[in-house]
N, C-alpha and C positions, 0 to 999 in steps of 0.2 A: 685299269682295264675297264673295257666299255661294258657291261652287263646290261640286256635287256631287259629289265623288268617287267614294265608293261608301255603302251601308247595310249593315251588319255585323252579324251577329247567327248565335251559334254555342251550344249547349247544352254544357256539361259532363254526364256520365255520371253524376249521384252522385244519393242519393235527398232528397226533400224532409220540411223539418221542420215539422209542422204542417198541420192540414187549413186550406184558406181562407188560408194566408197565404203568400204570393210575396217571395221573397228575392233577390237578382239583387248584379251588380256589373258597376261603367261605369269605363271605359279610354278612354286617348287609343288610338284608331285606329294611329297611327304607332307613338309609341314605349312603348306598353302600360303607361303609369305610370297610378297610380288617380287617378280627378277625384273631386274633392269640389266638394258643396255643388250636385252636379248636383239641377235638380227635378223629380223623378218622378210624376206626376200621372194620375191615374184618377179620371174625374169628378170628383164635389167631395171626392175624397180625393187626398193629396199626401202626399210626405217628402221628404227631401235625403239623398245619400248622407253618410255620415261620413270619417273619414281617411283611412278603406281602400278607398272607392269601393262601399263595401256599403249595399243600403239593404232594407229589409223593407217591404211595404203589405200592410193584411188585407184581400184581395180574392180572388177566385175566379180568375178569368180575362177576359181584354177585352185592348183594347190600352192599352198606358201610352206617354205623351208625355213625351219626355224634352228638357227644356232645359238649357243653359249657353250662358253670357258666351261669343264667341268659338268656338261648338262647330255646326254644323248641328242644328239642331230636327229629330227624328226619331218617329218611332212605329212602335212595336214589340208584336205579340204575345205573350200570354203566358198561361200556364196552371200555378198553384198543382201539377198531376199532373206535369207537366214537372220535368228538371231545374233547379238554379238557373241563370238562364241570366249569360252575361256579356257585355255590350253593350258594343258599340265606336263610340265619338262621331268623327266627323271633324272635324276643324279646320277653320275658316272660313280661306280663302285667307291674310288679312293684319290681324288685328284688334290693334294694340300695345296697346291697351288691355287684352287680356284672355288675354295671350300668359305662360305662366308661366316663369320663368327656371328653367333645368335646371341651374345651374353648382351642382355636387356637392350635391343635395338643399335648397340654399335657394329654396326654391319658390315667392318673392313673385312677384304678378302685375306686370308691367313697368309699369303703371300706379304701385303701390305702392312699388317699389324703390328704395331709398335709392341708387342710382348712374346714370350716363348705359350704355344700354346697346340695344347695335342688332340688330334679328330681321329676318334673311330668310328667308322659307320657301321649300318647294319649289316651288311653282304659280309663284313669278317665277323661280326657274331654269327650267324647265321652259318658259317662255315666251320663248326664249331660244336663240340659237345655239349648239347641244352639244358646240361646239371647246373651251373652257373656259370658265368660271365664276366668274375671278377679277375680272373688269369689274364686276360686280354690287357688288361691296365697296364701291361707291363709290355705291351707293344708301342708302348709310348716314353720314350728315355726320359732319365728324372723320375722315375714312377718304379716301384719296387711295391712288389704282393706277395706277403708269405701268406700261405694259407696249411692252417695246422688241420681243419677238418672242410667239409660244405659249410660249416655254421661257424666257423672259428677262421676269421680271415683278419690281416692286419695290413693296409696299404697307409704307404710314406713316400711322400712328395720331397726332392731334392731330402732328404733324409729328416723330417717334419716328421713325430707320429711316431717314429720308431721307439719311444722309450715306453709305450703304452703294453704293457706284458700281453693283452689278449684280443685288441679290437683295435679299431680306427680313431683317432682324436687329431686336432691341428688339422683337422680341413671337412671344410663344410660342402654338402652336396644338396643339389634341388632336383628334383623330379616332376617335369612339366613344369617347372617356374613355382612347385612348392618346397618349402625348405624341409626338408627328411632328416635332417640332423637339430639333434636335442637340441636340450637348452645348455647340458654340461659342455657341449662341442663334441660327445659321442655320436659316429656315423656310421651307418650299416644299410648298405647296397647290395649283399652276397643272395638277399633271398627276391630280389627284383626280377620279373620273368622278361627273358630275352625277348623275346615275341612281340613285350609291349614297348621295346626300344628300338629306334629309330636310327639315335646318334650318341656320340657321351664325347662331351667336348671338356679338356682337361688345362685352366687355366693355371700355370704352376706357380708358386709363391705368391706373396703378397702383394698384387699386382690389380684388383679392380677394386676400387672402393665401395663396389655394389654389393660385397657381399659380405660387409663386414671387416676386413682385411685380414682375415687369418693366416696365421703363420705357414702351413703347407702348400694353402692354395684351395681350388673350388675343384669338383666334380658336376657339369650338367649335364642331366640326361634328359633328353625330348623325347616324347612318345611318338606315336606311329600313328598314323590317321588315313583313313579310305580312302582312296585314290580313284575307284570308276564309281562310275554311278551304278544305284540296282541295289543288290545284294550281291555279297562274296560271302564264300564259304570255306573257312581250311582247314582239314581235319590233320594230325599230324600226329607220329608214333618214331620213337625212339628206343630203343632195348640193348643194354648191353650185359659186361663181364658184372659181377658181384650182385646179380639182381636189378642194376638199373634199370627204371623204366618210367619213362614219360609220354603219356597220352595229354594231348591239347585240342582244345576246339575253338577257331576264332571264327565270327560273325562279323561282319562289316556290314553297313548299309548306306548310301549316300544319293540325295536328291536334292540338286539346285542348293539353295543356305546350309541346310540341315546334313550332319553328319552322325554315324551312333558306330561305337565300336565295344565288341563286348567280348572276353577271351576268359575261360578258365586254364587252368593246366596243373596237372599231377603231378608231382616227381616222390620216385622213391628209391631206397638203393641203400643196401643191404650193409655195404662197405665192405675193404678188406680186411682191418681190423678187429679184431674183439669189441664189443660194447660200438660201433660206430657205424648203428642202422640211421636211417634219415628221410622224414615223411616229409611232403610241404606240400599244400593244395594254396594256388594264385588265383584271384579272381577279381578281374579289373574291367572296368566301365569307364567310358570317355564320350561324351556326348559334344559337340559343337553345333552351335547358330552363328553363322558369318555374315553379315547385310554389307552395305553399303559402305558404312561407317562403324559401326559396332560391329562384337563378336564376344558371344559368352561362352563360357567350357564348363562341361561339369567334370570331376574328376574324382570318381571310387577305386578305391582298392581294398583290398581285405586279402590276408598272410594268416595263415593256422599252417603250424611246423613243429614235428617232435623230434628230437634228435637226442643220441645216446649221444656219450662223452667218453670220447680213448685218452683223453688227454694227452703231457709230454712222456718221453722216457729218459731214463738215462743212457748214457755211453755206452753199455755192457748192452742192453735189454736192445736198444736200437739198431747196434752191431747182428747181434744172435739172432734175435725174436723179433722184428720190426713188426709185426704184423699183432703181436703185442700189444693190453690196453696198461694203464698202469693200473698197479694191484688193488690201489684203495678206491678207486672209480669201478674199477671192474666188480669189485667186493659186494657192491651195492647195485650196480647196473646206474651208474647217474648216469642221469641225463637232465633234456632243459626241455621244455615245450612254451609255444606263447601263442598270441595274436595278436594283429596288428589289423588296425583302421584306420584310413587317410579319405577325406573327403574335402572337396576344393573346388571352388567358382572361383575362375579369372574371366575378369568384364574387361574388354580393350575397346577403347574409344577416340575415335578422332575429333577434336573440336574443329578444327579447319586441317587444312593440307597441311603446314605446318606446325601442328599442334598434338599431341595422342598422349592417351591417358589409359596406364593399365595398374589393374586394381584385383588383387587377389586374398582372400579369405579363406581361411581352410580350419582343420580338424585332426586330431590324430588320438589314437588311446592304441592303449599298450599294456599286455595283462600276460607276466610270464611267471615260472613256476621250473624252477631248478634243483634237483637232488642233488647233495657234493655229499663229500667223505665226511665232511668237517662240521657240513651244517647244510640247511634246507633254507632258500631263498624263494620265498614269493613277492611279489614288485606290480605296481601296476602305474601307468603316464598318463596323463592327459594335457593335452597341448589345444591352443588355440592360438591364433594368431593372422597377421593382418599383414599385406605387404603391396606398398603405392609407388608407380612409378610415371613419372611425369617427361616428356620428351618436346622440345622446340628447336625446331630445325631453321637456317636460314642460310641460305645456299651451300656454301662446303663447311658451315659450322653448326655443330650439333651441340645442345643442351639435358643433361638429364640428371636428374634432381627425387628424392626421395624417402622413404624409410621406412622399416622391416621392424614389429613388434611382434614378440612373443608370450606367451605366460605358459609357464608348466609345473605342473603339481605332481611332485615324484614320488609316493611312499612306498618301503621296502618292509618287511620283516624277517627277521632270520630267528628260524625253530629251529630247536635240534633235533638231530639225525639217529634214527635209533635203526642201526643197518637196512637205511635208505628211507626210513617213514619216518610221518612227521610228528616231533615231541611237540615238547612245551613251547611257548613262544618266550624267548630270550629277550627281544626288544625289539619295536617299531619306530620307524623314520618315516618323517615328512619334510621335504625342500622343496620350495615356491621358488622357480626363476622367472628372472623377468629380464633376459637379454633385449636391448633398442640400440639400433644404429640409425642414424641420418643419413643421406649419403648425396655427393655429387660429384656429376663428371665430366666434362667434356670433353670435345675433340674436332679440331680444324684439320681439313684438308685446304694443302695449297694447290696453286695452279699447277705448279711446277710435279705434284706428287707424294709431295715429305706428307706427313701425319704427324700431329701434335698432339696429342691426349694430356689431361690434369684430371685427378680426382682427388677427393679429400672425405673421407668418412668420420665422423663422432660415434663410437660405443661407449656405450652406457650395462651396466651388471649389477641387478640387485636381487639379493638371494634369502631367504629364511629359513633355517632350520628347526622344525621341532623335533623334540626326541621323547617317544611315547616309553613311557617300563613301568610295566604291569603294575597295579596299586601304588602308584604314584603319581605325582602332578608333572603335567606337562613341563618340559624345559624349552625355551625357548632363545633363538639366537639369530640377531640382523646380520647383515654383512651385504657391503659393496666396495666393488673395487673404484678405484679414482676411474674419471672417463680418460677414455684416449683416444689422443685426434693423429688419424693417420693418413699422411699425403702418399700421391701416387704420380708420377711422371713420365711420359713415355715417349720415344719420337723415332719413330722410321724415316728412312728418304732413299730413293731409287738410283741405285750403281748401274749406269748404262741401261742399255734395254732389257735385261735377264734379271739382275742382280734387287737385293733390298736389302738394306743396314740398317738395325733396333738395338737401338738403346732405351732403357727404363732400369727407375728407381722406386720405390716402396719399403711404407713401413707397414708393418704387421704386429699381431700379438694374438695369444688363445691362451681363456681363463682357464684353471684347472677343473680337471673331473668331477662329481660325486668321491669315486675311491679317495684322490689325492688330495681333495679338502677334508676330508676328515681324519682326526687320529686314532690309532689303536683304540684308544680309550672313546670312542664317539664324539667329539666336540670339534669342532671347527679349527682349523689352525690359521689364527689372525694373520700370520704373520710369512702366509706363502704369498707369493704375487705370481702376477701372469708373464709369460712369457713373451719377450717383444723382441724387435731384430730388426733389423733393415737388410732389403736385398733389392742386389744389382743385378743386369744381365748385360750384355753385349753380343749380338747374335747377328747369323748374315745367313738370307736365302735365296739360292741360286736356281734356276730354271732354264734349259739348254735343250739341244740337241733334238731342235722342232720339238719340244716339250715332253719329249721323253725320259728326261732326266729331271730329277728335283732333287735337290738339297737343304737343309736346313741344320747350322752348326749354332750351339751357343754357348759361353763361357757366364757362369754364375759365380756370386760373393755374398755368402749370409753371414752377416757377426748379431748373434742370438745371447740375450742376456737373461739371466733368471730360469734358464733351462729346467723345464721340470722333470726330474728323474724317479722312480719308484724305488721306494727303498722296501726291503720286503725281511720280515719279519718271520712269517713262518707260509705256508704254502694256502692258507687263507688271508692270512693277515698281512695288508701292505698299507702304504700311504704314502704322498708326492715329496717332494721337495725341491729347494730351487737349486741349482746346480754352479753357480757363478755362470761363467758363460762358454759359449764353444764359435768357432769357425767352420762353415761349410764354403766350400769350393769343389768348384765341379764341372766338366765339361759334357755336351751332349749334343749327340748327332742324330740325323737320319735324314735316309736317302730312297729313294723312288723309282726304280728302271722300268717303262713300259715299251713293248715290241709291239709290231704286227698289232695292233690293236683293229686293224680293219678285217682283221681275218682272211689272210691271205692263203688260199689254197693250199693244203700240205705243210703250211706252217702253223703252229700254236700261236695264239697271242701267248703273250710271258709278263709277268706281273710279279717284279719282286720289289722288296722293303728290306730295309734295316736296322736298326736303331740302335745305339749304344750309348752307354755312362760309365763317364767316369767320376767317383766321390772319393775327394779326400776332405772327409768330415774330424775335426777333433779337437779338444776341448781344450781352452787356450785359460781359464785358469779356475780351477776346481780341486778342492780338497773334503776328506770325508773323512771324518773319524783319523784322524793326523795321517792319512794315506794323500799324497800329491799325486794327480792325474794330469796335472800340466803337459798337453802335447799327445795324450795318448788319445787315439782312436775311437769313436764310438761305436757302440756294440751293435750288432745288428743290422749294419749298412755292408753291403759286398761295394767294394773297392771297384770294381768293375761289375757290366751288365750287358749282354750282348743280346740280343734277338732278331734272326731273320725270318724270312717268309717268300716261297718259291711258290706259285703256280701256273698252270699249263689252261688252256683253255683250248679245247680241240674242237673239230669240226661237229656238228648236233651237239653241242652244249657240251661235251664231256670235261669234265675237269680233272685236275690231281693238283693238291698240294702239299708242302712239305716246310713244316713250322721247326726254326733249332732257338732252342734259349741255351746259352751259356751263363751261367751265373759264376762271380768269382769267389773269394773265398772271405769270411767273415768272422769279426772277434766273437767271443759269446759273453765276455767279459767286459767290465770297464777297466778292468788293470790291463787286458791285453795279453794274458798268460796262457789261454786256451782260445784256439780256431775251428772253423767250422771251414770242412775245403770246399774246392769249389767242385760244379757238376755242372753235367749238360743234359739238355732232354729233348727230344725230336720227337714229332706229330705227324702222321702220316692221315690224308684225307684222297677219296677220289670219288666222283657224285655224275651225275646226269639229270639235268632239268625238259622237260620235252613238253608238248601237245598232245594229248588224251584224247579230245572230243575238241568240240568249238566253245572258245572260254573257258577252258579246266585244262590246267596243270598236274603233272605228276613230277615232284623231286626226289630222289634217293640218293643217300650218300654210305660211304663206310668209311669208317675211320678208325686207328690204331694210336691211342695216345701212352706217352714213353715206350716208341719204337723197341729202344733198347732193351727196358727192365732194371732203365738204371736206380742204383737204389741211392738214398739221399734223402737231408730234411728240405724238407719245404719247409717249413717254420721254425725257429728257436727263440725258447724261452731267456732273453739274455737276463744275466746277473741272477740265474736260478740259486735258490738257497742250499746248501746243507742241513737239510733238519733231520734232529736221531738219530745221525753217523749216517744214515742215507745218501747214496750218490745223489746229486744237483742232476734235475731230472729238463735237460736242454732240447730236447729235439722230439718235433714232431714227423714225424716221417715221412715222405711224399707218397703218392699212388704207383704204384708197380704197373707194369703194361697193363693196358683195358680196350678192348677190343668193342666198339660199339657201334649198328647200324641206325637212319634215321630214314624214313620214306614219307613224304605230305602230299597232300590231293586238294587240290583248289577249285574251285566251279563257281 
């Protein structure tokens, strides 16, 4: 659906060349890369811009109508005596057909793209409760997010990640092109502020050799960047059921090269739970210098968050009490608080037309502080790291070439808990990682239209453990894993005029955690290995009915060896292990219907989506403790996933929409003995965007998330333990209906 955001159009200072002839150049709106193939049109004279987004018409002056695929249709004044001017297209809400893939300059249209790969844009976060953002992931088939609290979320890729008891692992994510994921392959996205997101593009499996080749797949998310010139200003206020409330304030400013964006924002929210309050203050800075040929970025962030802990329950407490913390978190009131710092220069340079060089350096620390029943954790990271990327173009074949270094210095301590304060210090840890990848890739287009991509990456793992205990000598422990070199294959080719068929192949791997390298007793366990696989797709996407219709089907094949499983010991104490191996197979769809999109008198535009998966994930040969799991299931994946999305767009902006997830039902076990059923949960939203004054916006929206009040987990703890005749405490509970308004003011 077409969403008007804004019309952009800004002069550069410099003189014109030629009498009667108009020269100009066209930008995406958001993230100021050149569109090609845009068409420029003045009466019966026309051009297309070129690679650079430049295009020349001999005309005098008039207004020129500018088109693209995927872009709002605009017009725009102009005049040959003027400078050249440089015009900013906006993106149409949600068009996958015409959506260009950013992952490090391969710029095939998602239409065209030799791999399965999922776009959310901003207008559907934006349309959306502004507590977090990571529920959406799941409007992308293949992608599955349990989230047990705000601060406790776990997202799995074709079912990658899921055996990780409390977070994210098996897929690496970058933020603005820096890497946000450890060095262990731990990733955490849930406290990112919408506001500063743009896009999150979701390439699934072990499919780009740019980024290592992890077993899940990648998460990118680009930031958001000024779009007029001047100053903007947007104050914004959200308040709902359980105490939530989010006050923001973003500042933009933009003139000619220079760009500065600076946003804080508050969230707090009381929760419905016992023990599960949750404070977060965001505060992000993004600066850009654009010229000619270079472009430098700066990139702050800084996260301070305290959150109680409800933890899981069991079957009795989650049935009766849902609302319920468990007893020995409650006992004490745990909870976790931390802070994070990320700071990052990316320098982009063109040595000639066919030549560009981008080069990123960054920063991160990490300093958290967690109460548990069991014991007291304090931690603190620091990360630095380097990441180059080299591009040579020569007509429909592209070259890219490079490699991503990290070093991180991890030390923990665990004191004991004396009813929630902090005892004696029990023992301290230090781990030095040093993950390196190589990477290259290319990809020809032919005349005809097929795309061929190859990439091939080298990872490298070297890790140190020291282990500090009190009045004692340091212990000290090397370890690396063997390298592994992983190819990538891909190739599209065009079915008639509508149609596109992809096929790609990939190999992956992802070393284990901190938790899973180590054993009960603290030492390293030589003799785990990483996790590797190979996956397949075959996928086909359709485009019909004067482009009203999109489709996108694709059938997956993962045979994963050396699976790392947690084996867990008591309700602190766990450690990985490899699992022999398992099979994923899996289908997944989604599809696109747009109406009335010009706004036809008395009629709504109509904007609906849908996505589904199907996973039959199960382990094809694994024995534990003389238990055979041959064939059965793994835990923690729904067999099926359903999610749509209905809305109305009426005349003066008014909107309504209406989000269903179906989730199906899931083992909690690896024997397969106990299910988790399945449930459904409906979103209700309805908003107005208007004109206030001249250049200031008012938006207000209200929305009702779990329509119904259905009750149900959002999360399970699978392979929960029995300890002390205690029920095995599986389910974390989802949120009960919440009823919340959002109103912003732009100028």
């Amino acid at each position: 659906m077409i969403i008007r955001f804004f019309v952009f159009l800004f002069f550069f200072v410099l003189s014109t060349s030629g009498f009667g002839q108009i020269k100009g150049k066209v930008l995406d709106a958001q993230d100021l890369h050149p569109l090609t193939n845009v068409h420029v049109v003045h009466n019966n004279r026309q051009t297309i811009t070129n690679d650079s987004g430049c295009f020349e018409l001999a005309v005098q002056s008039g207004h020129l109508m500018l088109m693209h695929l995927g872009y709002v249709t605009q017009q725009v004044k102009v005049s040959h005596l003027h400078a050249e001017p440089v015009i900013l297209m906006v993106p149409v809400s949600l068009r996958l057909e015409s959506i260009t893939v950013r992952s490090e300059l391969l710029r095939h249209e998602v239409f065209s793209s030799p791999a399965s790969i999922g776009i959310i844009q901003q207008s559907r976060l934006e349309h959306s409760s502004g507590i977090t953002f990571v529920e959406h992931l799941n409007t992308v088939p293949g992608v599955f997010v349990s989230q047990g609290a705000v601060n406790t979320n776990k997202i799995t890729i074709r079912g990658m990640g899921s055996r990780n008891p409390y977070g994210t692992n098996r897929i690496k994510a970058y933020y603005k092109g820096i890497p946000i994921t450890s060095g262990d392959g731990t990733t955490e996205i849930e406290d990112l502020n919408i506001t500063d997101i743009h896009r999150i593009e979701i390439i699934k499996g072990a499919k780009s050799a740019f980024y290592g080749s992890g077993m899940g797949g990648v998460i990118l998310i680009s930031g958001n960047k000024p779009a007029t010139e001047g100053f903007v200003t947007r104050f914004s206020l959200e308040a709902g059921w359980f105490n939530s409330y989010k006050p923001e304030l973003l500042l933009q400013f933009k003139q000619q090269n220079w760009n500065f964006q600076l946003n804080y924002g508050y969230t707090t929210f009381d929760g419905w739970r016992q023990n599960s309050m949750y404070q977060r203050n965001n505060l992000n800075f993004d600066g850009t210098y654009s010229g000619k040929n270079t472009a430098f970025d700066l990139i702050f962030q800084f996260i301070d968050a305290d959150a109680q802990i409800a933890s899981s329950l069991n079957e009795r407490t989650f049935t009766h009490s849902p609302d319920s913390a468990a007893a020995n978190w409650l006992a004490i009131n745990g909870f976790e608080n931390y802070r994070k710092t990320l700071l990052g220069l990316r320098h982009k340079y063109r040595l000639t037309k066919s030549m560009e060089n981008e080069l990123i350096v960054f920063g991160n620390l990490y300093n958290g502080y967690e109460s548990r029943p069991f014991n007291i954790l304090v931690d603190d990271s620091k990360k630095m790291g380097i990441r180059e990327t080299a591009t040579v173009t020569f007509k429909r074949t592209a070259f890219h070439g490079g490699f991503e270094l990290l070093k991180e210095q991890y030390t923990w301590s665990i004191f004991e808990s004396i009813s929630g304060n902090k005892g004696d210090e029990l023992n301290r840890f230090q781990e030095i990682r040093m993950p390196f990848s190589l990477f290259f890739q290319t990809s020809h287009t032919f005349n005809t239209g097929p795309i061929l991509e190859f990439g091939l990456s080298y990872n490298y793992l070297n890790y140190e453990l020291t282990k500090l205990l009190p009045d004692s000598l340091n212990q000290n422990e090397n370890f690396r894993y063997q390298p592994v070199l992983s190819p990538f294959l891909g190739f599209s080719f065009p079915v008639k005029k509508n149609g596109v068929v992809y096929v790609s192949a990939g190999h992956g791997f992802s070393a284990p955690s901190v938790e899973e390298t180590l054993m009960p007793e603290g030492v390293i366990n030589p003799d785990l290995k990483p996790e590797s696989g190979y996956n397949t797709e075959l996928g086909f996407r359709w485009s019909g009915w004067q482009n009203k219709l999109f489709v996108d089907a694709a059938l997956y094949y993962i045979w994963a060896t050396n699976l790392l499983v947690t084996e867990r010991i008591s309700e602190s104490v766990f450690f990985g292990k490899n699992a022999g191996s398992t099979r994923h197979v899996g289908l997944e769809l989604s599809a696109a219907i747009k109406l009335n999109q010009n706004k036809q008198k008395w009629k709504p535009a109509v904007d609906f989506n849908l996505s589904y998966s199907f996973a039959r994930h199960r382990f094809k040969n694994y024995t534990d403790n003389g238990v055979v799991f041959n064939g059965n299931y793994l835990a923690g994946i729904p067999r099926h996933q359903l999610w749509t999305s209905l809305k109305l767009q009426f005349e003066r902006n008014w909107y309504t929409q209406v989000n269903f997830q179906w989730v199906g039902s899931q083992y909690l076990t690896d024997r397969n003995t106990k299910k988790q059923s399945s449930y459904q949960v409906t979103h209700l939203r309805i908003g107005q965007e208007f004109n206030l004054f001249v250049k200031s916006k008012i938006n207000w929206s209200f929305g009702i998330n779990n329509l119904f009040d259905q009750k149900y987990a959002s999360m399970i703890l699978i392979n929960a333990p029995l300890i002390n005749g205690q029920l095995p405490r599986y389910f974390y509970p989802g949120t009960p209906k919440n009823i919340y308004g959002r109103v912003s003011f732009s100028f």
